[in-house]
C-alpha positions as CSV (number, residue, x, y, z in Angstrom):
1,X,83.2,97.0,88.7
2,X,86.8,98.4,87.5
3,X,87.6,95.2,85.8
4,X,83.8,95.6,83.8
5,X,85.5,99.7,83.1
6,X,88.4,98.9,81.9
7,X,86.8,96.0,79.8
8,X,84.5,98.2,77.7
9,X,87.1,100.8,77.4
10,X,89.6,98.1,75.7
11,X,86.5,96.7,74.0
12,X,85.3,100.2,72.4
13,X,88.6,101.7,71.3
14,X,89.4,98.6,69.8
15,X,86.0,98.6,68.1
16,X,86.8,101.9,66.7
17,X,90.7,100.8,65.5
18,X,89.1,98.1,63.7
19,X,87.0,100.7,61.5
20,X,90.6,101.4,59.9
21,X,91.6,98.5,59.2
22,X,94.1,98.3,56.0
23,X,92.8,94.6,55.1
24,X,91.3,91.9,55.8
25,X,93.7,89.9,58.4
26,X,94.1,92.6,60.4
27,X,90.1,93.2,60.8
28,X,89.9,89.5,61.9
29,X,93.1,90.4,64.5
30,X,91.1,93.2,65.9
31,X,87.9,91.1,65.7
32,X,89.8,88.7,68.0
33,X,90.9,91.0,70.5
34,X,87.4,92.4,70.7
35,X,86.1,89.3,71.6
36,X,88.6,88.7,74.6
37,X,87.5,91.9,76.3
38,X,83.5,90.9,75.5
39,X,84.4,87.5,77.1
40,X,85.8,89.8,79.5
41,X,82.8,91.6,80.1
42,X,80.2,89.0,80.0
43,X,82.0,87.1,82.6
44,X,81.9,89.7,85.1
45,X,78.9,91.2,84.4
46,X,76.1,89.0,85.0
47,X,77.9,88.3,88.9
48,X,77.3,91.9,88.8
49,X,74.0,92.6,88.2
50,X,72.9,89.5,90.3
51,X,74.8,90.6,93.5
52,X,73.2,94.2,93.4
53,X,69.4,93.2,92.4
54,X,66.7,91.7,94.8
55,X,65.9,88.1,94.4
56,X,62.9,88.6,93.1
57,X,63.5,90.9,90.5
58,X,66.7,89.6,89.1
59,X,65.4,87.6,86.4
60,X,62.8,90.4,85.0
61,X,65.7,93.1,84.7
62,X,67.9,91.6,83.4
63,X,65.7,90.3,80.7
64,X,64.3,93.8,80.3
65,X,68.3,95.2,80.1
66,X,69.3,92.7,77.7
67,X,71.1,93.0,74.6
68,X,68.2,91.5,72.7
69,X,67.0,94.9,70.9
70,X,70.8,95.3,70.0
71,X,70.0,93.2,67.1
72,X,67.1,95.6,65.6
73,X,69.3,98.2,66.2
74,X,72.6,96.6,64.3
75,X,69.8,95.8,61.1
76,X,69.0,99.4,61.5
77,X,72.3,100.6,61.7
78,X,74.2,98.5,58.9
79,X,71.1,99.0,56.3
80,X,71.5,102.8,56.7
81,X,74.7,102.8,56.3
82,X,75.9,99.9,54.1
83,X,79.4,100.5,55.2
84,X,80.9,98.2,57.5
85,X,83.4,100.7,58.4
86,X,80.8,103.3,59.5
87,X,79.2,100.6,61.1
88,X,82.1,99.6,63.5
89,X,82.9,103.1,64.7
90,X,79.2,103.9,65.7
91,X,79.5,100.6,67.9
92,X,82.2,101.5,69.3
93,X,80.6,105.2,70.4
94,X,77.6,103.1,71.6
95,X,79.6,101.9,74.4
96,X,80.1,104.7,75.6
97,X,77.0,105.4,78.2
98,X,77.2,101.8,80.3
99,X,81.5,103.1,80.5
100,X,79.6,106.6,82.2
101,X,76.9,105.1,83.6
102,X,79.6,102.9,85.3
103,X,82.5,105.6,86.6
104,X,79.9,107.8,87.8
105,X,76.5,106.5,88.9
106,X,76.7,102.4,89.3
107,X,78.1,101.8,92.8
108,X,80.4,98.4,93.7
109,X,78.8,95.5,94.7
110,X,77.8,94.6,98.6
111,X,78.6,91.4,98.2
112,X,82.1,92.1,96.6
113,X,82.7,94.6,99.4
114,X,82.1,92.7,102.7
115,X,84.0,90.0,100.7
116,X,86.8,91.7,100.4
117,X,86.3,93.2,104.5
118,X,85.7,96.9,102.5
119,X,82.9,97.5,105.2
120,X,83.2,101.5,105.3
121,X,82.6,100.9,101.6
122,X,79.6,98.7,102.1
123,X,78.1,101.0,104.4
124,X,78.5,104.0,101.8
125,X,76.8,102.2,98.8
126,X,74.0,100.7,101.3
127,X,73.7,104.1,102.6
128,X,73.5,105.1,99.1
129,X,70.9,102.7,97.3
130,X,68.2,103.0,101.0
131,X,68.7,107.1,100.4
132,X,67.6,106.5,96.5
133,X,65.4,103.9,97.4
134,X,63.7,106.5,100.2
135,X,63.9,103.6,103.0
136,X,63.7,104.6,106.5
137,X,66.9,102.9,107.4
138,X,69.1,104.8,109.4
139,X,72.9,105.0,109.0
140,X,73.4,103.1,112.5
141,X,70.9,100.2,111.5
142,X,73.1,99.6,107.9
143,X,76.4,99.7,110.2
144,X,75.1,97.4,112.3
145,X,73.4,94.9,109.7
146,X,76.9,95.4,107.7
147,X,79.2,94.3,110.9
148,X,76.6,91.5,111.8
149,X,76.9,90.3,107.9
150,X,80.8,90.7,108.3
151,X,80.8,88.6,111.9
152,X,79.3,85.8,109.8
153,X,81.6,86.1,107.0
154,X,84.4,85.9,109.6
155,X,82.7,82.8,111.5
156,X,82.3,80.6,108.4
157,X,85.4,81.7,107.1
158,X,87.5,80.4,110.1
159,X,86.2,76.6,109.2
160,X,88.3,76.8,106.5
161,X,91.6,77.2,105.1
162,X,91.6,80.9,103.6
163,X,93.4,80.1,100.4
164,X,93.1,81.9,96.6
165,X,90.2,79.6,94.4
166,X,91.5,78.5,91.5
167,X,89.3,76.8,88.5
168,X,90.3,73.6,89.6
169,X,88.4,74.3,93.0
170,X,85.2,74.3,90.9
171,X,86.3,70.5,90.7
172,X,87.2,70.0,94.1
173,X,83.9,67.8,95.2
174,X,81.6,65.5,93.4
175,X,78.8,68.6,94.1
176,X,81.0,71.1,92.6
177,X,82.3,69.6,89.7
178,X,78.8,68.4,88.5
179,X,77.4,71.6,88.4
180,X,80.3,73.8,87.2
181,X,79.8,70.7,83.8
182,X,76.0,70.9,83.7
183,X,76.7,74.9,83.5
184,X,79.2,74.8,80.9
185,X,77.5,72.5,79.0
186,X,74.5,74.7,79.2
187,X,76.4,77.8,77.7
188,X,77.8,75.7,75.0
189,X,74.8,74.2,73.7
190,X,72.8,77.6,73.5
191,X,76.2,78.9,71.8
192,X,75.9,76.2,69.7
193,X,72.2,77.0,69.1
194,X,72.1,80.7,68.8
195,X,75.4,81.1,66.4
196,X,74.5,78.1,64.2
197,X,71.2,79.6,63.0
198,X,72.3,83.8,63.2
199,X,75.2,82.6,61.0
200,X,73.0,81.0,59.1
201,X,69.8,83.7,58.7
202,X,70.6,84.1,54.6
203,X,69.9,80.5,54.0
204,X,66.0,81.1,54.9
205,X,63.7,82.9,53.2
206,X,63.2,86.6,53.3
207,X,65.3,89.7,54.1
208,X,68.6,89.0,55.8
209,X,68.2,92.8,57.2
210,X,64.7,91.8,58.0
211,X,65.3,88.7,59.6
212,X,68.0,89.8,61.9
213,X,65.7,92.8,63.2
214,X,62.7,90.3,63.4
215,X,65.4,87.7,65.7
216,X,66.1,90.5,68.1
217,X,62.4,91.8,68.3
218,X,61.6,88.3,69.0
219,X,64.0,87.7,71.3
220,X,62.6,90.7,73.4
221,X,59.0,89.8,73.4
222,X,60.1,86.3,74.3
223,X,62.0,87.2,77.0
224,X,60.3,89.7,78.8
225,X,56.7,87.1,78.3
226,X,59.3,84.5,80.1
227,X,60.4,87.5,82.6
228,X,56.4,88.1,83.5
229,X,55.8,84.4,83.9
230,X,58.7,84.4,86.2
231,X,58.1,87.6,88.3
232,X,54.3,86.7,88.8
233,X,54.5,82.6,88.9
234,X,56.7,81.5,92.4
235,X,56.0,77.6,91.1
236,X,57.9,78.7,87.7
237,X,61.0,78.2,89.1
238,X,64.4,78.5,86.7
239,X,64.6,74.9,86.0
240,X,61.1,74.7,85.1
241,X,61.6,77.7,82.8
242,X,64.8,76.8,81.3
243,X,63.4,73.4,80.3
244,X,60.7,74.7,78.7
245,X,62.6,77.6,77.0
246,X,64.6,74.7,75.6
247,X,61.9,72.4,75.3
248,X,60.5,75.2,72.3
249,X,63.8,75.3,70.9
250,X,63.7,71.6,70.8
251,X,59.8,71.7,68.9
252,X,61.0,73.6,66.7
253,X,64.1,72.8,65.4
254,X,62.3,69.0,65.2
255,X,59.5,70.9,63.0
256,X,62.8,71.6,60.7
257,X,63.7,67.9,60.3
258,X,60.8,67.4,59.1
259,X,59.8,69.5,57.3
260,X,63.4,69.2,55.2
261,X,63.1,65.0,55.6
262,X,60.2,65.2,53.6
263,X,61.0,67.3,51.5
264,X,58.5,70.3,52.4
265,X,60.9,73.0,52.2
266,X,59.4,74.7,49.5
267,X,56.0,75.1,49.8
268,X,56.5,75.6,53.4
269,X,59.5,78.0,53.7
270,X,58.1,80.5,55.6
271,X,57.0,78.0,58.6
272,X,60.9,77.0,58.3
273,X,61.1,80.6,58.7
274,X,59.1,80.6,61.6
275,X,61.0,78.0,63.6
276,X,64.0,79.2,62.5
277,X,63.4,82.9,64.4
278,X,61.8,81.3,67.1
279,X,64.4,79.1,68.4
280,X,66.9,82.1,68.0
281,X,64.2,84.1,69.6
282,X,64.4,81.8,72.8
283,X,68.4,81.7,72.9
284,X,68.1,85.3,74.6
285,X,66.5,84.0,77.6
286,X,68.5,81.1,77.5
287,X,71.3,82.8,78.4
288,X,69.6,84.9,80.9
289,X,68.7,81.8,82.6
290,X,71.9,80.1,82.5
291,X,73.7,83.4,84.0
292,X,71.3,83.5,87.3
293,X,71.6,79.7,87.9
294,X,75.7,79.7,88.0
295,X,75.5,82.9,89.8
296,X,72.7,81.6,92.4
297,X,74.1,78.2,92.6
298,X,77.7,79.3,93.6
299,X,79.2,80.8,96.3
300,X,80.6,84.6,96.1
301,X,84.3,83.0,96.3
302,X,83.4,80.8,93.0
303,X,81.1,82.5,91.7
304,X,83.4,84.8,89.1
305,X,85.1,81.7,88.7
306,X,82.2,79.8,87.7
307,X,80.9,82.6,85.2
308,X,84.1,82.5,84.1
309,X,84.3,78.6,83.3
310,X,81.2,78.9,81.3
311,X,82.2,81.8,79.3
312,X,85.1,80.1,78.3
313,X,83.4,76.6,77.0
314,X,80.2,79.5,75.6
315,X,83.7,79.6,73.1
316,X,83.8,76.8,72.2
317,X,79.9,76.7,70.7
318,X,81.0,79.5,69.5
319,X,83.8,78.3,67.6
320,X,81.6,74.8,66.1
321,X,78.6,76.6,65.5
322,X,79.2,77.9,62.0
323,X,80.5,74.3,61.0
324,X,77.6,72.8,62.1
325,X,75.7,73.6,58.9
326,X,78.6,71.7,57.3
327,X,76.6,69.0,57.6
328,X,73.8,69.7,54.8
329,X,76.6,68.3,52.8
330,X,75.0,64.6,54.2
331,X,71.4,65.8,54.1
332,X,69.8,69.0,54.9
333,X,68.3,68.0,58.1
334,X,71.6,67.1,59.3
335,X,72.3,70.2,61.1
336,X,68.7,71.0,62.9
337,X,69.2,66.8,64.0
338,X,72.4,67.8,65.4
339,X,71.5,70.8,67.3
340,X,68.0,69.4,68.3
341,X,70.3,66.3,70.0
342,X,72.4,68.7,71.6
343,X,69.5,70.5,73.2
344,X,68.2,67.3,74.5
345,X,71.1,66.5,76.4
346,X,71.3,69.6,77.8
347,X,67.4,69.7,79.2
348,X,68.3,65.9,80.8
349,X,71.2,67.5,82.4
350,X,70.1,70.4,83.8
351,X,66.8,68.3,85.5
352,X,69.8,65.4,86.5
353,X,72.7,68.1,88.1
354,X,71.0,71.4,89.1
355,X,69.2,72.0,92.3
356,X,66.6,74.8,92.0
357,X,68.0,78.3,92.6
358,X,65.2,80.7,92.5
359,X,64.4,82.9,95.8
360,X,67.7,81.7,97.2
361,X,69.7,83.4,99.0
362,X,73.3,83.9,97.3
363,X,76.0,82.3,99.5
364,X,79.1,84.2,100.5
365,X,81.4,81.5,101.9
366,X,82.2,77.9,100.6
367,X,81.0,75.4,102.8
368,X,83.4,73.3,104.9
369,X,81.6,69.7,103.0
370,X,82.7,71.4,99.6
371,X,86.2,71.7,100.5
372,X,86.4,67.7,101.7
């Protein structure tokens, strides 16, 4: 939790240097330290949340927390004020409650705690959440479930060598290293997805305020429908959902190749409009999804590690997206071909490399097979 503090501190009183910027380079320099500390963030966070929400309400909170009305917010925001500099500084101050809401309510993780043997710790913030949860759960009943959960910790640890994980332990068995790629890959095609078309929002018809508060509204409805379908359906399971969040994405963005190989673009821009806020509507979940299956799939001593990893290669879509439209040069379907390949690949590998993770319980200990 103090590395997620001191994260959005950096990140907001960067955010707020950046609003006096002289010129132009230096914006982009303090651009680019604000994304380090949101990479920062997002890699930490999403461990989290997961370790310190039930199973089966993970997927519907975080969906419901989500950053998705951000972007009605930001159109609301940057039309009001129409000056970019006003506009930094009030996101900066908009950090401000999670850094509160993090120093002085939010309490550590359980899982982080008995990890680290903190079990007076563990106790207090179990303690804590039964009292606000009104659970008749007595102080000696947590101690006890606390040094029982500790005994096991200590058990499994001893069948194997306590050493520091690195990244390259994410490769260490043919298990491991398949899913740590299937993950990555996963961030980096919805990277590549999501920043391809929000870059990209002026080339469609309509409002480029309008659109961007329409692609967050969307990307809330959609995700909390997806949240409800998982919360009330046990069959829907994450991989089922994730394929067929991408499977949309994958309708439409083919809609678009058409639709632009046959020359319909003008008389029917608005349904390229359509698909075009849809598929950006989906990426919210997307992520969502992503971030509970490398979290559930990994054990607590990879699991940061793990997030991490994909963060990192997120980047890198990141990075290509806005070239990606680079391609209309060749033809105008180009792009949408491109991503709508990309989004293939990544549905076959998630069935192929991903065991189903939801209503698991998260392990704390690597097992002995993954270390041979």
């Amino acid at each position: 939790m103090q590395v997620l503090v001191v994260n959005l501190c950096a990140l907001a009183s960067v955010c707020a240097m950046s609003a006096f910027s002289p010129n132009f380079r230096v914006f982009l320099l303090f651009r680019f330290i604000i994304g380090c500390f949101v990479g920062g963030v997002n890699t930490v966070w999403a461990v989290f949340i997961i370790e310190n929400l039930p199973r089966a309400h993970r997927f519907w909170l975080c969906t419901l927390i989500t950053w998705a009305p951000n972007y009605v917010v930001l159109a609301f925001i940057a039309y009001i004020t129409a000056e970019w500099r006003i506009l930094a500084f009030i996101c900066a101050l908009l950090s401000l409650p999670g850094i509160l809401l993090l120093i002085f309510v939010i309490h550590e993780s359980p899982h982080y705690l008995l990890q680290k043997g903190r079990l007076k710790e563990a106790i207090d913030v179990l303690t804590a959440i039964t009292s606000w949860n009104n659970e008749p759960i007595s102080s000696r009943e947590i101690a006890e479930l606390v040094a029982w959960e500790a005994s096991k910790k200590n058990t499994a640890k001893t069948a194997i060598t306590i050493k520091q994980n690195t990244y390259l332990d994410l490769y260490r068995t043919r298990t491991l290293a398949v899913h740590t790629i299937v993950t990555s890959f996963g961030f980096v095609a919805a990277n590549c997805v999501t920043y391809s078309l929000v870059f990209n929002l002026s080339i469609i018809e309509g409002s480029l305020y309008v659109n961007t508060a329409l692609s967050g509204a969307l990307r809330y409805a959609i995700g909390i429908a997806i949240a409800v379908i998982d919360y009330t359906c046990v069959c829907a399971g994450r991989k089922i959902i994730h394929v067929g969040s991408v499977a949309v994405i994958v309708a439409c963005l083919g809609g678009i190749v058409s639709l632009l190989h046959y020359e319909l673009a003008d008389i029917h821009g608005n349904l390229i409009r359509m698909f075009t806020l849809t598929s950006f509507g989906m990426t919210g979940s997307i992520f969502t999804q992503l971030s509970l299956i490398s979290a559930e799939l990994f054990p607590t001593p990879l699991r940061n590690l793990a997030n991490a990893h994909g963060n990192v290669f997120s980047r890198v879509g990141s990075v290509v997206a806005p070239s990606i439209f680079e391609l209309a040069i060749i033809s105008p379907s180009a792009p949408y071909l491109l991503l709508t390949f990309i989004s293939v690949i990544e549905i076959l590998a998630i069935l192929w490399g991903i065991p189903e993770t939801k209503n698991k319980h998260l392990s704390d200990v690597t097992c002995e097979r993954d270390y041979e």
